[in-house]
N, C-alpha and C positions, 0 to 999 in steps of 0.2 A: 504494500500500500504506500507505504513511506518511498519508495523507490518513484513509483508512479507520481507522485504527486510532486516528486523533486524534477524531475524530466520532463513536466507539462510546464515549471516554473523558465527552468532551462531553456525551452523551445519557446516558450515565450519573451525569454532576452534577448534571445537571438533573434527574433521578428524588432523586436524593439530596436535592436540597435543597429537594422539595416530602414529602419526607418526616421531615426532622430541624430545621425551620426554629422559631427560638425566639419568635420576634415575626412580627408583620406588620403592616409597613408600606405604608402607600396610595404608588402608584407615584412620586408627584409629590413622594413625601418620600423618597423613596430615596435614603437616604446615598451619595454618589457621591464619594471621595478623587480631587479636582481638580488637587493642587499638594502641595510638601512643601519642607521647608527643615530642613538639620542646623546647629547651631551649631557655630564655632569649634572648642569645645571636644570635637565628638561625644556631647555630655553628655543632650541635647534636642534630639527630632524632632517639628518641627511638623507637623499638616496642616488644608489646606482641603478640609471635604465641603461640597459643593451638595446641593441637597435638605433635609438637616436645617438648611444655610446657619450652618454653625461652623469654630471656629479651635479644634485641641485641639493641646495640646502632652503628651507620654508622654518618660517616663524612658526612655533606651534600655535602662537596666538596670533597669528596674522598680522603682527605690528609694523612687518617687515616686508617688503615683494621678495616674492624666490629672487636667489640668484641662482644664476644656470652657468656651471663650466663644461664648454665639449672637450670631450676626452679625445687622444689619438687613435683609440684602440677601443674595440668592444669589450667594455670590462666585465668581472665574476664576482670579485670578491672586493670587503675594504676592511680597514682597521684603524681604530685612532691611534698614531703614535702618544710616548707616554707626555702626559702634562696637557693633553690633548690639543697641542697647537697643530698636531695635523693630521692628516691621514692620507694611509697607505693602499694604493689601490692594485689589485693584482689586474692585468688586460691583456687583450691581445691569444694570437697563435701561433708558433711557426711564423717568428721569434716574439717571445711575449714581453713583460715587460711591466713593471713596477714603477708606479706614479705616484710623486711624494707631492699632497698638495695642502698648502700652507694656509688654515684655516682661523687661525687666530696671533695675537703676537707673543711678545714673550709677559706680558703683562695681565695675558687672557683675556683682551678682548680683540674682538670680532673685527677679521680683515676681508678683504677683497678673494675670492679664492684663484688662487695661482698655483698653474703646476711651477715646483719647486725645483724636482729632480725627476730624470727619467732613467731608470736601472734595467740593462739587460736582467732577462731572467727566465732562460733557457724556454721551452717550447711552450706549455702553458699554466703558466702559473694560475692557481686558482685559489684556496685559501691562503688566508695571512695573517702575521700576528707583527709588532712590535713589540719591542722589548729594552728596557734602561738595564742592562747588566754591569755587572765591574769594571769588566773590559771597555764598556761602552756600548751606544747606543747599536743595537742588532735587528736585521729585520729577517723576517722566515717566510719562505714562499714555498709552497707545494706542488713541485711541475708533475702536474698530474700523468702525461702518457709517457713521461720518461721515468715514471715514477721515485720519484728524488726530494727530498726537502733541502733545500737552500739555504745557508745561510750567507747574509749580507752583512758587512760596515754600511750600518745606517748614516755614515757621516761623508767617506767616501764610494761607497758603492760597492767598495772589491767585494768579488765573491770570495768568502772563508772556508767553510770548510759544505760538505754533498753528503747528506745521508742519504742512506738505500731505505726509500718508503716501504716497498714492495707495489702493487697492483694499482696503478690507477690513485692514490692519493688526494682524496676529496675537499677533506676537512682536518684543520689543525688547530690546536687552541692551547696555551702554557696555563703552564699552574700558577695560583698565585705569587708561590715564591722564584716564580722567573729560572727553576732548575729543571724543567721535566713541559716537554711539548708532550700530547697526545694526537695520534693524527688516525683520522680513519681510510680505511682502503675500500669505495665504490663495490667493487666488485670480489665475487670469489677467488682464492690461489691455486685450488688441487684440482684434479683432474675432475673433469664432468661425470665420470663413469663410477669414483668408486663410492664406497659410501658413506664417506664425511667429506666434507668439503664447508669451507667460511669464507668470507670475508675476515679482513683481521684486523687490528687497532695496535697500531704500533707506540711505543713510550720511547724516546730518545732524551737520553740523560744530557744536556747541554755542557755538563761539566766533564766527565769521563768522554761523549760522545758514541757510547756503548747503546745500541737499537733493540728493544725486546718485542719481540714480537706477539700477537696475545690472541689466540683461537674464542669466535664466541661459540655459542649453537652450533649446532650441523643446520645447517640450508640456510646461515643470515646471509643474505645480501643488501645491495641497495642501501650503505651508507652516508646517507647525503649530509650530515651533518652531527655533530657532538659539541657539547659545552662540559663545563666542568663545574662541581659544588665551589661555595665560597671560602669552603674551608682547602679546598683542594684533596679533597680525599677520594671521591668519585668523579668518575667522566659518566655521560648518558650519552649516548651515541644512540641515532635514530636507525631503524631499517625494515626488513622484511623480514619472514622466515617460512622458507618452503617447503614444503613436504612434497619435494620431489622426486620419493622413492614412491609414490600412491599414482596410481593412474587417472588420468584428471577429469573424471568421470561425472562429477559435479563439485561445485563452490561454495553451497551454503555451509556454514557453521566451520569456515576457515580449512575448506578440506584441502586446498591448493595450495594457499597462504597465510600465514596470518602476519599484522601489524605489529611493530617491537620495537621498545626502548631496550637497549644491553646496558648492563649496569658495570665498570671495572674499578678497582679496587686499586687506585696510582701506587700509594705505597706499596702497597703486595705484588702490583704486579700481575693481578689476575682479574680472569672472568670472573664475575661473580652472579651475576642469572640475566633474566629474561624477564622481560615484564613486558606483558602483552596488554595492548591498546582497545584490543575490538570487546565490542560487544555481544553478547549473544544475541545471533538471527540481525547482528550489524557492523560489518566489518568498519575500523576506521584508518580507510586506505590511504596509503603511502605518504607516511610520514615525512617528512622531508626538516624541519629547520628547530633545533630544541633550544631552551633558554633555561637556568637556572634563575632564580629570582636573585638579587641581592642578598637578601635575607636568609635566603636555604628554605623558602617554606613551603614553594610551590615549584613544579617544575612545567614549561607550557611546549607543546609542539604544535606544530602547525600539520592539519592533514590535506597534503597536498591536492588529492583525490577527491575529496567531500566540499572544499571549500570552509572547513571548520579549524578551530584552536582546542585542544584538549589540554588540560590543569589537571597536573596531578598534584596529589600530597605526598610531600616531600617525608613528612613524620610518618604517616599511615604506611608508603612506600617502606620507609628504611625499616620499622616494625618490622611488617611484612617478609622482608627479606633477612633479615637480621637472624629469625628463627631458620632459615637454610642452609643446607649446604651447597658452597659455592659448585656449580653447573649441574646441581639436579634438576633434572627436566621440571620445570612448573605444568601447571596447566593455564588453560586458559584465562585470562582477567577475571571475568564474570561468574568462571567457578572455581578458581583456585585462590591464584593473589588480588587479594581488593582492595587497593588503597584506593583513597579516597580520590575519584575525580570525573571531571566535568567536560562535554563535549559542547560546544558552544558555535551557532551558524553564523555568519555574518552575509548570506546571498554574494561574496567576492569569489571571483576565478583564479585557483590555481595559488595557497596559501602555501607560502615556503619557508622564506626565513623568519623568526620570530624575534624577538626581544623582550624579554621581559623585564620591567622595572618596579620596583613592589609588587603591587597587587595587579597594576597594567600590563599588560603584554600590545603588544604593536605588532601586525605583522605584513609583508608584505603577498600582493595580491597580483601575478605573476600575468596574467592574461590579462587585468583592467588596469593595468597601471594604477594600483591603487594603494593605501596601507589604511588596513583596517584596525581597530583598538577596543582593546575586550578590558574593561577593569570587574574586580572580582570583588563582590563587596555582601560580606559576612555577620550575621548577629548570630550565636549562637544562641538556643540548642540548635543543633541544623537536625533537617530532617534524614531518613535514609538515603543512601548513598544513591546518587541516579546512574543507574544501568539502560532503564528501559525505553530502545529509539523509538518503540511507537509513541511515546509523549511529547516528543523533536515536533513542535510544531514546525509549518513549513518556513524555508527560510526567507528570510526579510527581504527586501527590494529594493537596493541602492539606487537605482534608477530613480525609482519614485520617489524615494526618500529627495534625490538631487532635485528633483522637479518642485518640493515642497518646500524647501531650503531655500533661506534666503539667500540674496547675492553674495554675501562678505563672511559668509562662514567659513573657516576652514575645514571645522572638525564637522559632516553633516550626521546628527542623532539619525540612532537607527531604533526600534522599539527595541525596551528594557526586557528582560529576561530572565527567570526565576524559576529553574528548574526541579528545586526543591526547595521546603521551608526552612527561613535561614540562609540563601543565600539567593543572592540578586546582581545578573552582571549587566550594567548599560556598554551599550555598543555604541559605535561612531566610524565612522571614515572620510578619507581625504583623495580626494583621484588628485594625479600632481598632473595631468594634463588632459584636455579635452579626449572627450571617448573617440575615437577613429573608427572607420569603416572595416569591416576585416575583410579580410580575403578569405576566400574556401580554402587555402591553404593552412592560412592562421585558425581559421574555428576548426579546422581537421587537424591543429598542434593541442589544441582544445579541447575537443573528444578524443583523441588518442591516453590524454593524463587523465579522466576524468573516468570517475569509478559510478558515477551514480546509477549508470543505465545498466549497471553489473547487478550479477542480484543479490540481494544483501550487501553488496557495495563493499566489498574485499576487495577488489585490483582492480586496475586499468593496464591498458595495453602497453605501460611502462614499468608496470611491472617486473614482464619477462621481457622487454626490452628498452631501457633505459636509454635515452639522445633517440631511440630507431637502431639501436644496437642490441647486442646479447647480453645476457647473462650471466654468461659461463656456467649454465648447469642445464643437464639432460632431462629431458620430460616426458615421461609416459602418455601422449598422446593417443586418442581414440582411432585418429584418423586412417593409419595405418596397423594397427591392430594393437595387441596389448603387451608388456610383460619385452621390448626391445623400446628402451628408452631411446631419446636423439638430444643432441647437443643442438642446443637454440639457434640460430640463423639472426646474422645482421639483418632488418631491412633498408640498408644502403642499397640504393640499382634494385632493390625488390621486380619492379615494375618494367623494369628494361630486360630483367632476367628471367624470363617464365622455363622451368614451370618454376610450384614454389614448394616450399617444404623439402626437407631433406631427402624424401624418398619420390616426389615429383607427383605427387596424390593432387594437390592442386595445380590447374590449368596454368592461372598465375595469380597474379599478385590480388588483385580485384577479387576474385573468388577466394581467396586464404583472409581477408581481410574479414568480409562479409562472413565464412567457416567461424576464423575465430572470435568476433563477437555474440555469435548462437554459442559454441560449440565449449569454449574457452570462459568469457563471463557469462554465457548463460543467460544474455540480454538480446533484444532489438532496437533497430537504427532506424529511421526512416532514408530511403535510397541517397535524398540530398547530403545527408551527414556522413554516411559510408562514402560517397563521391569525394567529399573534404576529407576524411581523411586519405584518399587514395591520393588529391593532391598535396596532402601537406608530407605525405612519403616522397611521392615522388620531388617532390621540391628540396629532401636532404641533399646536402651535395659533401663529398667528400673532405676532411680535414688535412691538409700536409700532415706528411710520416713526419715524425722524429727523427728520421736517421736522413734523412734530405738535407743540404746543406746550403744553405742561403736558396734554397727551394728547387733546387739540385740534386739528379744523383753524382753522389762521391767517386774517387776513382776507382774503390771495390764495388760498388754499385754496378758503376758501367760496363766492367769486366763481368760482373755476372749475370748483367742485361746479356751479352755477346752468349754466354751459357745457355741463359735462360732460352731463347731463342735460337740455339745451335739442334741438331739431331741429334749429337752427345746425350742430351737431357729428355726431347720430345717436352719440353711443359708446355712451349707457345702451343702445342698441337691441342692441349684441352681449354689451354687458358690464352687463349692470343687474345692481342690488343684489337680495339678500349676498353672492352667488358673486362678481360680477362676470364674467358670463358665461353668454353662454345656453346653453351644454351643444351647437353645433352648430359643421357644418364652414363656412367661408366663405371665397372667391378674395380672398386679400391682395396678390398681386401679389408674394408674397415669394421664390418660386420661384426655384431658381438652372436653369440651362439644360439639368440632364441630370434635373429633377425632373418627371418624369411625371404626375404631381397639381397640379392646379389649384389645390383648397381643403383647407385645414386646419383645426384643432380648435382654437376658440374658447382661450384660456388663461383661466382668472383674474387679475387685475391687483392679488390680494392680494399683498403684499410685494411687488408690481414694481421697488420701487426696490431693491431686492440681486437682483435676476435678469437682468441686463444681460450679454450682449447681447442684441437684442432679435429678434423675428420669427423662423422658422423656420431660416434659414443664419445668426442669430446675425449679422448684417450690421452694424447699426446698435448703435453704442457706450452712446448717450444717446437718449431720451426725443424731444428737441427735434432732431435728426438725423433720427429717423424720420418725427414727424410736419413738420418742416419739408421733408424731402427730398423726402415725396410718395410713400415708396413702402408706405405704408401707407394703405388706400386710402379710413378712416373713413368709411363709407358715401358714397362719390363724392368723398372727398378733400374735405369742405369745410374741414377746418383749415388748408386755404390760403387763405381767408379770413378769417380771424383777424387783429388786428393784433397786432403783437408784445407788447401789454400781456396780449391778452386768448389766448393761447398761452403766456405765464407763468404765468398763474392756471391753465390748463388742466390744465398740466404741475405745477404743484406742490398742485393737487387729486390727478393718479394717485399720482403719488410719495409722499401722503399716506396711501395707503389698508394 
């Protein structure tokens, strides 16, 4: 019912806003609010949009007209340096690049915003931190696909010293006492096939420089973001957790995925559990941006999927956890651990990053350019603890609400909210720029994250593929029958590449798309919304490799382009250019023992190098594993031929492309 009635709301915004819309913007400049920062004071709230690629800073009381800086670079991430005269912005791709811009004096008040400094910083830098250490002032960047954490001279730039992140490096955040980064890793490490596999959270001692690596759950993926207690004892790291050893035969009651904050223990060094978001008969889809309060009493996430902020209690929580032991399986929120907390709508598209400050959480609103703010306000005794989404009245209507809004408001009131006796949160938000016209590409970037039309609202289709990429874990799909899992599939080229699915079950892309929203969430699209997302896939377009050099192949590159496409090897024969792929099936030998198919569907080997593992069961970690082990069979296996020089060159030609 709840489903139904959020997806009439839906479909009704979407009428609205191709009828009231004041501008239009080409899709590629879509103001997207990335990131947000409150000063000290609450005086001034920054933020970063991608698309228009700007830093604007807004009065919260409107005393002030924005000011707007354009950036060089589409940015990700930002940070105040310490004392908060500035902040540090991660941007850029292939080659990215760190932007110090100077937002106050030394006297702390309010300047002109000026970029300051511009720091190389290797391929794409995405989380960031500042840092006042002994040595001096230090900045820390996250090059996500060369997976590296950076350390800079905030004064002069040089780069210092390169830890090994591991996978993809999403989010980083230091402890209070400025000795111990945490940083989370997006995606899985172990192979797709066997049967553990995580994502991991790595702790890097800034003083030894010593990296620990830290196992959550079996199936977490989908790290997008971590914060740390005030005290520095805990990190919460946001993500997923998959049960995909179950064949995905239906969704309700979390059977594919469930929703998860991981709890780790900094000084120990360890996992410590699992604490699950959803509700029963209500998943609360893809978490994306967590905030500790100041205070330690609440903790908020944003659910990227629902458009909602969930609060939890920080006391009820640690209870809760406190009586376990560390990595015993819990159960679910609803019948196992139950601390105290609260799921709250605000009608915004696509809730990511969060902030929370006392009792307020701000968060940004990823698809309306917007930042919405939930304050939390308590009389005790409260009543029971709110579980039950059929109670979720339907969500509010920023639009309307804008419509009714005087002209000179900043913050527009959304109706007040009272989920249980005893507590009551008023709503508000601020769009930082006129709504725009979308494209069917953009409202199909829109429905592809958006979990409502899912049933009970567990995943979206970024779920099992995060950017239009994978996973890295195998899924027992119905489609080709049961009990022979498959290693996820990019959908980069989806569309250019038919057929689709690992074993070529779908025609292409357009049919696998429309399969997996029946088949996978369990929902219906009406044709126009499946069309948008056909175009907002096909509108991904590939990211420079890392191993390219000023956007370049290197000179081992080029020599194993001459390989790649010699008869020595036969690759160009399945994978010739531009696809890199000849559009057919072929016996790779990759077959696990209960896989009744022989041969499979050619891949493209564009972005190979972020879609590891490799081969159909995801078996093979690396590149040089596969083709040294042999069980890829490159037209009669002659890469076993190769000497090891000319199998380097090979391999950092695909990894190039």
């Amino acid at each position: 019912m709840r489903c139904g009635i959020l997806l009439f709301f839906l479909l009704t915004a979407f009428a609205a806003i191709g009828r009231s819309s004041e501008q239009d913007i080409p899709p590629e400049k879509y103001p997207s609010v990335c990131d947000l920062l409150l000063d000290r004071e609450g005086v001034y709230l920054y933020t970063l949009e991608k698309g228009e690629a700007r830093l604007r800073r807004r009065s919260e009381t409107g005393s002030d007209p924005d000011e707007i800086l354009p950036l060089p670079a589409d940015p990700a991430r930002m940070t105040f340096t310490p004392g908060e005269t500035g902040i540090l912005i991660s941007a850029g791709i292939g080659p990215g690049t760190l932007f110090l811009v100077r937002v106050r004096d030394e006297s702390g008040n309010p300047v002109p915003l000026t970029i300051e400094k511009s720091i190389p910083a290797g391929h794409f830098p995405e989380s960031v931190t500042a840092l006042q250490r002994e040595e001096g002032l230090r900045f820390y960047a996250a090059d996500r696909f060369l997976g590296k954490v950076r350390e800079f001279d905030g004064t002069t730039g040089e780069e210092l010293r390169v830890f090994d992140a591991g996978r993809e490096p999403s989010a980083l955040k230091a402890t209070p006492d400025r000795k111990t980064l945490a940083v989370a890793n997006l995606l899985p490490e172990y192979r797709a096939d066997a049967s553990f596999t995580t994502s991991r959270v790595r702790l890097i001692d800034l003083e030894s420089g010593e990296v620990t690596p830290i196992d959550l759950s079996n199936g977490t993926a989908n790290l997008y973001d971590l914060d740390i207690s005030p005290d520095g004892r805990f990190a919460a790291v946001t993500g997923t957790n998959a049960n995909y050893h179950t064949v995905t035969s239906q969704v309700i009651d979390g059977w594919i995925v469930h929703n998860i904050v991981s709890i780790i223990d900094i000084p120990a060094k360890k996992f410590v559990d699992t604490v699950y978001l959803d509700n029963t008969y209500c998943g609360a889809p893809n978490p994306w941006g967590v905030s500790f309060g100041e205070d330690g009493k609440y903790i908020a996430v944003a659910l990227s999927g629902s458009g909602e902020v969930l609060f939890l209690s920080v006391e009820s929580l640690m209870a809760t956890l406190g009586g376990r032991r560390g990595g015993e399986a819990p159960a679910p929120a609803a019948k196992g651990i139950d601390p105290l907390r609260y799921r709250v709508q605000l009608g915004l598209r696509g809730t990511r990053r969060v902030l929370l400050r006392g009792n307020t959480a701000r968060v940004t609103a990823y698809f309306d350019n917007a930042v919405g703010k939930i304050t939390l306000n308590t009389s005790p005794p409260l009543g029971k603890p709110y579980f039950s989404p059929r109670d979720i009245p339907a969500p509010p209507d920023p639009d309307r609400a804008e419509k009714d809004a005087a002209p000179e408001s900043v913050w527009i009131p959304l109706p007040d909210f009272s989920p249980m006796p005893g507590v009551l949160f008023t709503r508000s938000f601020t769009r930082l720029a006129p709504k725009p016209a979308e494209s069917a590409a953009r409202r199909g970037e829109y429905l592809f994250s958006d979990a409502r039309y899912c049933e009970e609202e567990w995943q979206s289709c970024i779920t099992c593929h995060p950017d239009g990429r994978a996973d890295a874990l195998s899924w027992d799909l119905e489609n080709d029958g049961v009990g022979n899992p498959k290693n996820t599939k990019s959908l980069l080229l989806a569309h250019e590449t038919p057929p689709s699915m690992i074993t070529g079950v779908r025609a292409d892309a357009e049919t696998a798309v429309r399969a997996g929203v029946v088949h996978i969430l369990f929902g219906t699209l009406p044709e126009e919304d499946y069309c948008a997302i056909d175009e907002y896939l096909k509108s991904l377009r590939p990211l420079p490799s890392p191993y390219l050099e000023n956007g370049e192949l290197n000179e081992k590159a080029r020599r194993g382009k001459v390989l790649f496409e010699s008869s020595r090897t036969g690759c160009a024969g399945c994978h010739p250019e531009p696809l890199f792929t000849d559009l057919s099936m072929h016996a790779t030998g990759s077959q696990d023992y209960k896989e009744p198919r022989l041969r499979f569907d050619t891949p493209t080997l564009v972005e190979v190098w972020r879609t590891a593992p490799y081969l159909s069961t995801g078996h093979w970690l690396t590149l040089r594993e596969m083709l040294a082990g042999g069980n890829h069979p490159a037209r009669g296996g002659k890469t076993a031929d190769l000497s090891p020089q000319e199998l380097d060159d090979l391999i950092e030609y695909i990894l190039s492309l």
